[in-house]
Backbone bond lengths (Angstrom), bond angles and torsions (degrees), N, CA, C in turn:
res aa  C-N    CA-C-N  psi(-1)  N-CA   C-N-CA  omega(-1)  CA-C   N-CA-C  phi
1 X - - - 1.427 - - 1.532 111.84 -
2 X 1.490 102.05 -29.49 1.961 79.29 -177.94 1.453 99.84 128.54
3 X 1.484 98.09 154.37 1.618 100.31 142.95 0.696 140.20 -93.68
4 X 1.296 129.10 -174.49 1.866 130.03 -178.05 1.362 117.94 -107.96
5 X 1.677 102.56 99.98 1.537 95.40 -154.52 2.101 113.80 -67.03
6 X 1.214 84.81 -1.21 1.672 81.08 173.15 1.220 119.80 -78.27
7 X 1.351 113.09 -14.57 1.277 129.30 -162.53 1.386 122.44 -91.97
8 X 1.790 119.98 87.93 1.868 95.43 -165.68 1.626 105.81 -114.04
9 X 1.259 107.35 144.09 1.373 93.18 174.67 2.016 128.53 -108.94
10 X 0.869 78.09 132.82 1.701 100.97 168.52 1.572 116.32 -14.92
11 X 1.521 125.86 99.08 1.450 125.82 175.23 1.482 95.14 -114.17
12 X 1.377 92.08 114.29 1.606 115.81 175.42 1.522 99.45 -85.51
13 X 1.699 113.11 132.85 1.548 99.37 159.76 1.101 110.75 -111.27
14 X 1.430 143.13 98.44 1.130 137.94 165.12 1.342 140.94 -56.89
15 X 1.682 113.53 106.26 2.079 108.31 -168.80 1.536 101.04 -86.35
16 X 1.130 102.30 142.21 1.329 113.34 -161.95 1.655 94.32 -114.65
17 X 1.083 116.49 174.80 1.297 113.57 177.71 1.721 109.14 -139.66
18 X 1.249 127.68 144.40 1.378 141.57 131.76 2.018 111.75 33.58
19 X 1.053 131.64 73.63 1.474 112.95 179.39 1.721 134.61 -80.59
20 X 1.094 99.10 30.06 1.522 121.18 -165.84 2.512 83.54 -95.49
21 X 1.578 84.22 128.87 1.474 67.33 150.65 1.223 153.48 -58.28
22 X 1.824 124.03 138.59 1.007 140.30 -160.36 1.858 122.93 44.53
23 X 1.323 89.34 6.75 1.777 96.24 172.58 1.685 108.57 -68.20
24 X 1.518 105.59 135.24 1.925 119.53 171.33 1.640 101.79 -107.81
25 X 0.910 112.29 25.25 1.915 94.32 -158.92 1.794 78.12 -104.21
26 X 1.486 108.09 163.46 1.294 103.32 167.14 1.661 116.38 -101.28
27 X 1.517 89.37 167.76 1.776 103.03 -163.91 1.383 127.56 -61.92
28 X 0.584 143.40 112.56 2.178 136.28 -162.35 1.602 113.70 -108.01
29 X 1.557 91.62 -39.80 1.497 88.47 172.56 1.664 115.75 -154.02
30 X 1.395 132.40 144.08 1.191 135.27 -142.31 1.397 131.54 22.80
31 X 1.336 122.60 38.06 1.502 120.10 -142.01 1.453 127.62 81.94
32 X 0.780 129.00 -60.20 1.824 133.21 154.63 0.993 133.05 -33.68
33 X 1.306 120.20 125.79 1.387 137.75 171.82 1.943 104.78 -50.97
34 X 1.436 129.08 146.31 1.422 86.05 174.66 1.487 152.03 -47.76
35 X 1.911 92.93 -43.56 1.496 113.60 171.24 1.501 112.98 -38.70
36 X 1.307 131.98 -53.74 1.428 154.15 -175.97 1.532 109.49 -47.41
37 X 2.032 107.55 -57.24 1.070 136.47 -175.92 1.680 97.90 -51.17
38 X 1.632 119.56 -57.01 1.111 106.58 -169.83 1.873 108.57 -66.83
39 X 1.323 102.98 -53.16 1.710 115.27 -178.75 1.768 89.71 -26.52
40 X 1.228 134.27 -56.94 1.317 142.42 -153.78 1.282 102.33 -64.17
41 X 1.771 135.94 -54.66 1.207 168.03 -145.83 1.205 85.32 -78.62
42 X 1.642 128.96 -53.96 1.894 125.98 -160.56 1.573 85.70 -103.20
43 X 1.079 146.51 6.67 1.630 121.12 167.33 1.373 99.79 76.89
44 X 1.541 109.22 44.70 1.823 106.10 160.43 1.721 133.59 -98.02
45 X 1.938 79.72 -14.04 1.445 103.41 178.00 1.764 107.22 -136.90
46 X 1.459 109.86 171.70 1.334 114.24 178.09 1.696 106.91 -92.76
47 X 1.289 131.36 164.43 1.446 138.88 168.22 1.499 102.09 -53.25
48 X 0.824 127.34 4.81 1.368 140.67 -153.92 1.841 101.40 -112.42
49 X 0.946 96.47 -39.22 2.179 118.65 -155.49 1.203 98.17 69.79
50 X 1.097 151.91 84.33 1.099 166.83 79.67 1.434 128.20 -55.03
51 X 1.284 133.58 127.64 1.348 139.85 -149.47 1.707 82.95 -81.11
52 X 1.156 101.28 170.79 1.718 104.22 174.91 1.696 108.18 -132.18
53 X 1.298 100.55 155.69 1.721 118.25 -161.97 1.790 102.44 -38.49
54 X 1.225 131.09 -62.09 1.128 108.38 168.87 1.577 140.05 -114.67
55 X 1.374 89.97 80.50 1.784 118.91 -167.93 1.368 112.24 -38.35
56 X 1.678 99.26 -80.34 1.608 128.45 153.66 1.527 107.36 16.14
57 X 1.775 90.70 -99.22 1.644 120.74 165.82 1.189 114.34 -16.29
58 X 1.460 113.66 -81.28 1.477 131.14 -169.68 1.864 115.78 -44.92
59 X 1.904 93.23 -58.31 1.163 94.79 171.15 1.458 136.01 -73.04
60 X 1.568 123.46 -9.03 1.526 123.07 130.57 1.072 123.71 -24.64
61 X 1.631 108.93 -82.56 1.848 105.31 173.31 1.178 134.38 -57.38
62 X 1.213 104.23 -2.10 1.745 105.26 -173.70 1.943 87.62 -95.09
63 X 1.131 97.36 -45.14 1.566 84.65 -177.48 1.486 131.27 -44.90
64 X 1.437 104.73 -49.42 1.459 152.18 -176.84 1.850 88.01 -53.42
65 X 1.608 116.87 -85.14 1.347 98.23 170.69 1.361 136.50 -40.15
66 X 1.256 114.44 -41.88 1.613 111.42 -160.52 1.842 99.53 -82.32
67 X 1.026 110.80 -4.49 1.399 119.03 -171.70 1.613 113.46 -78.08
């Protein structure tokens, strides 16, 4: 039968933001802001955004490379 052309429905776009702690930026890729996205990529954070047990460490070497 159809639809009801009187009838329209509601497309919400929802902006999501960044899930890395205390991040506002919005999400670009898997949830992550890019910066985040990479932190995620070297194991600085959890899928979660949560920093992971040895952050510190990690983020030394990550520095150390990209440097």
């Amino acid at each position: 039968m159809g639809k009801n052309p009187k009838k329209e429905e509601n497309n919400v776009v929802a902006i999501t933001r960044c899930c890395a702690d205390g991040c506002t930026k919005r999400d670009t890729r898997a949830n992550f802001c890019n910066e985040h996205f990479t932190w995620y990529k070297e194991g600085l954070i959890t899928g979660e955004g949560h920093k992971a047990k040895d952050f510190d460490k990690k983020l030394q070497q990550y520095k150390a490379r990209v440097a």
